[in-house]
C-alpha positions, 0 to 999 in steps of 0.5 A: 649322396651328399656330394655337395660337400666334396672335400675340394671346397673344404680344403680351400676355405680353410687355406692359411697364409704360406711359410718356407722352410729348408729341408733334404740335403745342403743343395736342396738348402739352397734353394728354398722350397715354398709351402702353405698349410693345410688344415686337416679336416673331416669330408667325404671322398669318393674314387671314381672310374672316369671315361669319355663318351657320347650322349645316346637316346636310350628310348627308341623305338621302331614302329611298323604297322602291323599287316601288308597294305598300301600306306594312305597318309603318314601325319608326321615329319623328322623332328616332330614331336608327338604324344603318347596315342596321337596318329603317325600314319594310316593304311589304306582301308579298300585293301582291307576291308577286301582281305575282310572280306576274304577272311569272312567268306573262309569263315563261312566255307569253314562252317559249312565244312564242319556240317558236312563233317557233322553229318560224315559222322553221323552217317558213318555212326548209322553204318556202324550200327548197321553194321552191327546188326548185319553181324548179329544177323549172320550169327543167328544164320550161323547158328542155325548152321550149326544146328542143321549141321548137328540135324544132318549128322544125327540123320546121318548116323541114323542111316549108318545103323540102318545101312550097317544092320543091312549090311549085316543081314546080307552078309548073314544071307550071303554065308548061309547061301554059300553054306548051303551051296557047300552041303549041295556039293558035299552030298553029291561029292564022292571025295572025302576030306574035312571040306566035303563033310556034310556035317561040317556045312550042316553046322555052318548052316545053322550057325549062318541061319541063327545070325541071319535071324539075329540080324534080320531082327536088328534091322527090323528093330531099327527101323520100327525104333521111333528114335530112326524116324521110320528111315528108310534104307533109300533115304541114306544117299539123301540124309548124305547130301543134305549133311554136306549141303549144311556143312556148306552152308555152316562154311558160309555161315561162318564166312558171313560173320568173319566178313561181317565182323571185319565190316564193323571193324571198318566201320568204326574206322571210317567213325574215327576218320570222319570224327579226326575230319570233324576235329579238323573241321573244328579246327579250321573253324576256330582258326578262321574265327580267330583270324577274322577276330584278329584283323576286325582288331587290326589297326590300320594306324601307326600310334604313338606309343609314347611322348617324344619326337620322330627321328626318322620317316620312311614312307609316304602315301602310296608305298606299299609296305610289308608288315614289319617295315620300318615306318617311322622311329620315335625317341624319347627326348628325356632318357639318353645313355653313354656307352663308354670303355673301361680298362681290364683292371677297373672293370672288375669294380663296376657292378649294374646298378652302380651310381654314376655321374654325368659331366656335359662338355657343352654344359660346364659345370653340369653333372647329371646322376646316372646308373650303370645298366649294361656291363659287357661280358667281352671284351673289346682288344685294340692294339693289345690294349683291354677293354669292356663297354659299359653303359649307363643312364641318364636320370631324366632331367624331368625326375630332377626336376620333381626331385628339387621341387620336392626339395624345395617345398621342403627346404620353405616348410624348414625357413617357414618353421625359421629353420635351416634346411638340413642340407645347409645345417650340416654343410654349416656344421661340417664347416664347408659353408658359414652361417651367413652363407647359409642365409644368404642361400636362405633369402634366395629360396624365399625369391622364389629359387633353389640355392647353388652347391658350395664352390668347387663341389662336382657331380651334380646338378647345381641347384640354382640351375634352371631346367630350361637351361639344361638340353641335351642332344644326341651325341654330346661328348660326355665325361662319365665318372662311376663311383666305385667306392665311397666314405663319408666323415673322414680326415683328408689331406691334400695328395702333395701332402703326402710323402714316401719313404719305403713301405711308410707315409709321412707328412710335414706338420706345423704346430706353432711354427714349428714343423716335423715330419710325421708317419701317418696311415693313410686309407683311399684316395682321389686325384685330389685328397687321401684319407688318413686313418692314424697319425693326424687329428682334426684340426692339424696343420700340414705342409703342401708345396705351393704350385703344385699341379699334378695330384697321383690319384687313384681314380682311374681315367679310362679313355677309347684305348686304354688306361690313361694314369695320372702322375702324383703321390705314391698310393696311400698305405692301406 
């Protein structure tokens, strides 16, 4: 921003010598009101937030080693300076090698216990595949179960045909014999009847005899039929015991495989227990491989993380510290931050990133370029009186020093071509500098320096100031004005030029000695000028009393506390 060329200078230069005139009421004819005339001229004009605060370091840092241990030295005092990698401090190295040591024995029970898991997994694999087999096994018992089952009961049911052909000639022998015992009685009986009939047992004697013949025939062809074996009527009671042993032996059979089945189930149990040990084993081996990677990595030294000075030492050889105590605090001596208060009614105006300016009361005439980081989202309430913080950062007195360098070796490539700077051009051109000012700047670059702003110019680092002049320290009460909204190239006039009637601006024109008041449009303004949109051209003349003092501006000044309003002319009409 080329705030150089701030329209205080401009008005000032082009100042004219004073006149009076009378005007209002007959009283205020009686006492003559002094005025000089302004001319109306093209400038930039910028509205800014002003508040109070104080300098903080923005970089900082708090540095801690980074395990437990017994502190060997620390290397540097409050207030040194140091640079980015140089050594702070040292912990004690017996302490640590002996946890090294430590780690390194847990390494090696971790790989021992991973073998021991390794072969678990083997062995419980070889019992499952035992396991297997015993299953196999039992089923081929099983199976051979079954089949002496199938053998018994067909031996079984080849006893119950003979035992019921048997069965068949001896009830056929049992009715014949009862027959003839019947016939034996009728032929001796003299009682007659149905029962006593001869004829009648005769019958049943022959009816008995064909059946026991039959019967006996039937036996005989079971027991000459290949299929029975040759069985004998004895052998019954035996081929019945060996069917209830192999049914038993069928039962156990079964019971075997159920046993053995659940048996690889729990074998493959015990495989994945011993795999989810080995996993774990695994596990606690990589943990221990890692953390003994990470502390041979440890470092036992506290480094600069980068240039600056120590703030703060709190530890000395001998203390034992805890990883994560505050060793020592370093600050970069180049980065600094203001936290000020902003009313509730300007704060809606401020946006992150916003440009700011940085005034220095231990350094008059100094403004520092800044940007607005942090922006709090609540607000701070004292005696009923709104604020918000906000907070913004210095440029580094370094990055302006690069900056003017640069503008330098571009400002001599300018005088080396026999050229104005651009910056002295348009200042020459906008009428804010005359040429012979210009060059008297010129020779002073050619000396070897850079040349100063135009009078009266804030909110910036004037250029014929040397960097070694400018240190800044922690807690300087600061000024931080922040921009919020700006115009380049437009028609100002001072604020006392200015004069409201109702809803309308008027000012005071002379031309030629004569003077009357004209109805003007106005557009922002500062506590110093306000910009006219309509009514006065470039070049006009208007009237400002003399030793006026209080401008109105609508620049807001906020302090710790609240608004602070300036008094002056009424805002300008937008």
């Amino acid at each position: 921003m080329k705030r150089w060329k701030i329209i205080t200078a401009l008005l000032l230069l082009s100042a004219v010598a004073a006149t009076s005139f009378a005007c209002g009421s007959d009283a205020d004819e009686a006492t003559a009101v002094e005025y000089q005339e302004v001319a109306v001229q093209r400038g930039d004009l910028a509205i800014e937030i002003n508040a109070s605060g104080n300098l903080a370091l923005s970089q900082s840092d708090e540095l801690t080693f980074e395990i437990d241990g017994t502190v060997d030295e620390v290397l540097v005092e409050e207030g040194d300076t140091v640079t980015e990698g140089q050594v702070l401090a040292r912990l004690d190295a017996a302490e640590w090698e002996d946890h090294l040591k430590e780690l390194e024995d847990g390494l090696t029970t971790a790989e021992r216990q991973l073998r021991t898991r390794e072969r678990a997994v083997t062995a419980a694999e070889l019992n499952l595949d035992a396991k297997k087999r015993l299953v196999t096994a039992e089923e081929r018992d099983l199976l051979q179960a079954q089949v002496n089952v199938q053998t018994a009961q067909r031996a079984l049911d080849i006893m119950t045909d003979v035992q019921e052909a048997q069965d068949a000639v001896d009830e056929a022998e049992v009715n014949l014999q009862v027959a003839k015992v019947r016939l034996q009685e009728s032929l001796q009986s003299s009682a007659g009847g149905e029962g006593g009939d001869p004829n009648y047992w005769l019958h049943w004697i022959s009816v008995y005899t064909n059946q026991l013949e039959e019967a006996r025939e039937e036996l005989n062809e079971i027991l000459t039929d290949p299929y029975y074996g040759g069985v004998t009527i004895s052998e019954i009671y035996l081929k019945q015991q060996q069917l209830d042993l192999a049914e038993k032996n069928l039962a156990a059979a079964e019971e075997a495989v159920d046993v053995a089945r659940v048996n690889v189930v729990e074998a493959g149990e015990d495989i994945v227990d011993a795999e989810t040990a080995l996993a774990d084993a695994q596990q606690n081996l990589a943990d221990a491989e890692e953390e003994l990677d990470e502390a041979r990595e440890t470092s036992l030294e506290i480094t600069a993380p980068f240039d600056g000075f120590i703030t703060r030492v709190n530890a000395e050889g001998g203390d034992e510290v805890m990883r994560g105590t505050v060793i020592a605090q370093i600050a970069d001596p180049d980065k600094f931050e203001a936290d000020i208060l902003v009313s509730e009614m300007d704060i809606v105006q401020v946006k992150l990133g916003g440009e700011a300016w940085v005034e220095v009361d231990a350094l008059p005439g100094i403004s520092l370029p800044a940007e607005v980081t942090h922006i709090s989202p609540t607000a701070t309430i004292q005696s009923g009186v709104v604020n918000y913080g906000v907070t913004v950062e210095v440029k580094p007195v370094e990055a302006i020093r690069r900056e003017r360098q640069a503008a330098k070796e571009q400002a001599m490539q300018d005088i080396a071509a026999g050229e104005l700077p651009p910056r002295l051009q348009q200042a020459v051109e906008e009428g804010s500098i005359t040429r012979e000012q210009a060059e008297e700047m010129m020779k002073k670059l050619q000396k070897g320096g850079l040349p100063s702003a135009p009078a009266g110019k804030t909110g910036q680092l004037p250029l014929s100031t040397s960097l070694e002049d400018i240190q800044l320290r922690e807690g300087l009460t600061v000024i931080v004005n922040i921009i919020v909204e700006e115009k380049t190239n437009v028609l100002l006039v001072p604020n006392q030029a200015i004069a409201q009637q109702g809803t309308e601006s008027y000012v005071k024109v002379s031309t030629d000695g004569v003077v009357q008041e004209r109805l003007v449009q106005t557009g922002i303004s500062n506590w110093q000028s306000t910009e006219i949109t309509g009514g006065l051209d470039e070049g006009e003349t208007v009237l400002v009393p003399e030793g006026t003092t209080a401008a109105v501006s609508t620049t807001s000044q906020n302090k710790p506390g609240g608004k602070m309003p300036l008094f002056g002319p009424p805002p300008p009409r937008k």
